[in-house]
DODREN-151437 format. One line per 2 residues: their letters; for each residue z, x, y of N, C-alpha, C, CB. Coordinates in Angstrom, 2 decimals, padded with zeros to 5 digits. Each point is the difference from the previous one (the first is absolute). Glycine has a CB too. Layout:
# residues N
a = Z X Y Z X Y Z X Y Z X Y ~ ...;
This chain:
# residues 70
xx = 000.00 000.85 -001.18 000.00 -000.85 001.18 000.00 000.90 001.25 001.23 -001.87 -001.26 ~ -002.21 001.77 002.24 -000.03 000.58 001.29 001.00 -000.23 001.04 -002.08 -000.08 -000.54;
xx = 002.26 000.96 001.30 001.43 -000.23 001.16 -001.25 -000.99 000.81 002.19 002.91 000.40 ~ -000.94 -003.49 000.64 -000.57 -000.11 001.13 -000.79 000.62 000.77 001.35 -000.75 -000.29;
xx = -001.19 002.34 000.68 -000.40 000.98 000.92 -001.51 000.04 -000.85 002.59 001.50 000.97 ~ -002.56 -001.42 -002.24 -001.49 000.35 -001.03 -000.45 -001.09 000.50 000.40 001.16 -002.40;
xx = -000.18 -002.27 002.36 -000.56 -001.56 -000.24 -001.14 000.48 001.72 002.94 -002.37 -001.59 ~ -002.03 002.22 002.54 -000.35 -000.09 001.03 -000.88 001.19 000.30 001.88 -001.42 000.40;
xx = -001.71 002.45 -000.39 -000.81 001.39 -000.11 -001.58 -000.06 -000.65 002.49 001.08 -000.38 ~ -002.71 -001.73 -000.99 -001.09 -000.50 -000.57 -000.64 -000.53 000.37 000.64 000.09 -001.04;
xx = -000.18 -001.58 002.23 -000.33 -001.07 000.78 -000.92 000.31 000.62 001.75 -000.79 000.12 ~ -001.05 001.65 001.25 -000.39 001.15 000.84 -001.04 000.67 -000.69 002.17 000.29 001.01;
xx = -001.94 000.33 -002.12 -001.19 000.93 000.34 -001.70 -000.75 -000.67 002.16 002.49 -000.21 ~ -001.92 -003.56 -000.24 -001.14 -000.89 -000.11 -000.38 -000.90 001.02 000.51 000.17 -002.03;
xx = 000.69 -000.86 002.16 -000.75 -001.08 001.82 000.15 000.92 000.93 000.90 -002.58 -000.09 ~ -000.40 003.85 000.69 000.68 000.35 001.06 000.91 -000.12 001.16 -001.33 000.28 -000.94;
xx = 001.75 -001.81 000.49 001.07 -000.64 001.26 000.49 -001.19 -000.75 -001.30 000.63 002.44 ~ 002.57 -000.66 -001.93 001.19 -000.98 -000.40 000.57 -000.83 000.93 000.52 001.51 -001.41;
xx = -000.19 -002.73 001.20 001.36 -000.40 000.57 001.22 -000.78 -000.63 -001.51 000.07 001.62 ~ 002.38 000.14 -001.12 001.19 -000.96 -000.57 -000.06 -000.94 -000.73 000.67 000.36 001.50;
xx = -001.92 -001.52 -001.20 -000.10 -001.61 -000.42 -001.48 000.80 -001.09 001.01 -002.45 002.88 ~ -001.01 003.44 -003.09 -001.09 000.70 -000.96 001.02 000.03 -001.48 -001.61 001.86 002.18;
xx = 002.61 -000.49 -001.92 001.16 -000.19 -000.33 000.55 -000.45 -000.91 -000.21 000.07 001.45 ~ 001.10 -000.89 -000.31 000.49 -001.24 -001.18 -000.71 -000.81 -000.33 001.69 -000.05 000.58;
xx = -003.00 -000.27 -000.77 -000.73 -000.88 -001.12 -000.43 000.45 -000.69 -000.40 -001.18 000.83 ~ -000.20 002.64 -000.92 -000.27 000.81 -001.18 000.91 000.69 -001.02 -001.56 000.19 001.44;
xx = 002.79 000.20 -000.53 000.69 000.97 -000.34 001.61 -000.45 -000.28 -001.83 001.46 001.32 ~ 002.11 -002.55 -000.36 001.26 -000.64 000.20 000.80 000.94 000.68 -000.15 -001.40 -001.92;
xx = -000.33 002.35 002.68 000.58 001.26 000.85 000.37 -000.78 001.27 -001.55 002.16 -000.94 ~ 002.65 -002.18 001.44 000.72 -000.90 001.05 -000.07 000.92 000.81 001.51 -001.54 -001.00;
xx = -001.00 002.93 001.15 000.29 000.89 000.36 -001.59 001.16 000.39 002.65 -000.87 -001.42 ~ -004.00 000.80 001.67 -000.67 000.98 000.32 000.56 001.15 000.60 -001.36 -001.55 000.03;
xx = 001.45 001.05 001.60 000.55 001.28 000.79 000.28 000.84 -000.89 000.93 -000.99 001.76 ~ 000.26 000.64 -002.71 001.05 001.25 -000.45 -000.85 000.60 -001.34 002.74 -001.26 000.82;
xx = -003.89 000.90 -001.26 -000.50 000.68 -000.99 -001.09 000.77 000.69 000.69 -001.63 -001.84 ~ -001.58 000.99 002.83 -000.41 001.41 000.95 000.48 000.52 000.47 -001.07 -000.37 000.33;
xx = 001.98 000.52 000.35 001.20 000.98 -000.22 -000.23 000.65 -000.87 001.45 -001.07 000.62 ~ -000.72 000.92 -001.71 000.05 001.51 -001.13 -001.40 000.20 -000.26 002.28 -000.40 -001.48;
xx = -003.51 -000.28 001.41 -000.98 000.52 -000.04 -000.68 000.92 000.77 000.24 -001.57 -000.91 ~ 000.40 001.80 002.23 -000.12 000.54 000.68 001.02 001.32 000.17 -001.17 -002.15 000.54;
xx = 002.21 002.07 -000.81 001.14 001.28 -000.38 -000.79 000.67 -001.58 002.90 -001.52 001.18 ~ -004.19 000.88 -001.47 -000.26 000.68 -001.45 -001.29 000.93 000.42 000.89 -002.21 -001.84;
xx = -001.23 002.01 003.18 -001.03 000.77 000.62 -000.99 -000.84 000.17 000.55 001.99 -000.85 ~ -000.94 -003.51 000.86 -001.56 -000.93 -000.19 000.49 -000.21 001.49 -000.80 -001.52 -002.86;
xx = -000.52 001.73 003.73 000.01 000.31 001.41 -000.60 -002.11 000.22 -000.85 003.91 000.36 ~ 001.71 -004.36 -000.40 -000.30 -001.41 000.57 000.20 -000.67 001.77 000.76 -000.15 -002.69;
xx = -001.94 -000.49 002.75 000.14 -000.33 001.67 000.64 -001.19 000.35 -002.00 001.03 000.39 ~ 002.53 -001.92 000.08 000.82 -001.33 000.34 -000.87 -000.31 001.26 002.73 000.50 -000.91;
xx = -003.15 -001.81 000.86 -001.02 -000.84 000.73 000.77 -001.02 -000.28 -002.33 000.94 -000.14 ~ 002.64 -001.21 001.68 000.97 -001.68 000.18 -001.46 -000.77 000.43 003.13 000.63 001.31;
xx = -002.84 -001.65 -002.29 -001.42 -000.94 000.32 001.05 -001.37 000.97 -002.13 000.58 -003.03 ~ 001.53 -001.33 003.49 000.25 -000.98 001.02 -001.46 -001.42 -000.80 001.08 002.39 002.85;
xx = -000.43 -003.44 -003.65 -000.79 -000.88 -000.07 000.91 -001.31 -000.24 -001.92 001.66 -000.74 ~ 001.67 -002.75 001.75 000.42 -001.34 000.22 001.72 -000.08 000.88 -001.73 -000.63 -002.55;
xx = 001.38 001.70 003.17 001.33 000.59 001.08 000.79 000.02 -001.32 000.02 -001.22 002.91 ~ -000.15 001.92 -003.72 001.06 001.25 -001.03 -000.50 001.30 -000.48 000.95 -001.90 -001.01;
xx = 000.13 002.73 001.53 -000.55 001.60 -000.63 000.33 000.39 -001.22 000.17 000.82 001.95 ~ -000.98 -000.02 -002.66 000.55 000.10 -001.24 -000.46 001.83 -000.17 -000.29 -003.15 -001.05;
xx = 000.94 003.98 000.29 -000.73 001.08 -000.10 -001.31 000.17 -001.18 002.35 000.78 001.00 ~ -002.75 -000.23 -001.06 -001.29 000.04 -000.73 -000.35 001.66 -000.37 -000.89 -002.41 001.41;
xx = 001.39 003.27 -002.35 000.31 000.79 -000.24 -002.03 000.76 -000.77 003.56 -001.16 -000.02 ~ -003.94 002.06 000.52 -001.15 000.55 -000.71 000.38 001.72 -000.53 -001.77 -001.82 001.67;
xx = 001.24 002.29 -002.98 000.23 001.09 -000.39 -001.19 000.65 000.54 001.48 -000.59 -001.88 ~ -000.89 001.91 002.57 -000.89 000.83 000.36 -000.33 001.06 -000.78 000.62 -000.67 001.79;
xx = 000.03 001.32 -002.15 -000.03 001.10 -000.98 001.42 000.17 -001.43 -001.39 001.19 002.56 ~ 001.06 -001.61 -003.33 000.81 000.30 -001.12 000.15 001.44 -000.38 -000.65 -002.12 -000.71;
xx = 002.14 002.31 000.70 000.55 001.53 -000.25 -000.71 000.21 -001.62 002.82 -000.08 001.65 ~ -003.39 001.64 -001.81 -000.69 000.01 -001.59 001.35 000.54 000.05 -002.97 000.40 -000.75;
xx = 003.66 000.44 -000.50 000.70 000.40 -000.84 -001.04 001.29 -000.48 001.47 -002.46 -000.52 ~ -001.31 004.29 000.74 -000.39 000.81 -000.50 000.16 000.22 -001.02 -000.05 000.41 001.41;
């Protein structure tokens, strides 16, 4: 069984962008922020894009470069 951080990391690197309400319907991940977060303390260089649609912001997270492992 895959962690969260895998689940979401995989996501990313096939669609290239996430959000929260992505998430928890795929993933049941309540919590994003805090798994990009560590995906990001793991070296995957991700950008945060606050989107604005129907006067609510939401972040919208795209992978830019995934850390390889030498």
């Amino acid at each position: 069984m895959k962690t969260q951080k895998e689940e979401i990391l995989q996501y990313l690197k096939k669609h290239k962008t996430i959000t929260s309400w992505d998430a928890i319907q795929m993933f049941h991940v309540t919590r994003l922020a805090a798994v990009i977060f560590l995906l990001k303390q793991d070296g995957h260089e991700i950008f945060t894009e606050i989107v604005t649609k129907d006067n609510k912001k939401f972040a919208k997270y795209r992978l830019i470069k995934e850390f390889k492992h030498d």
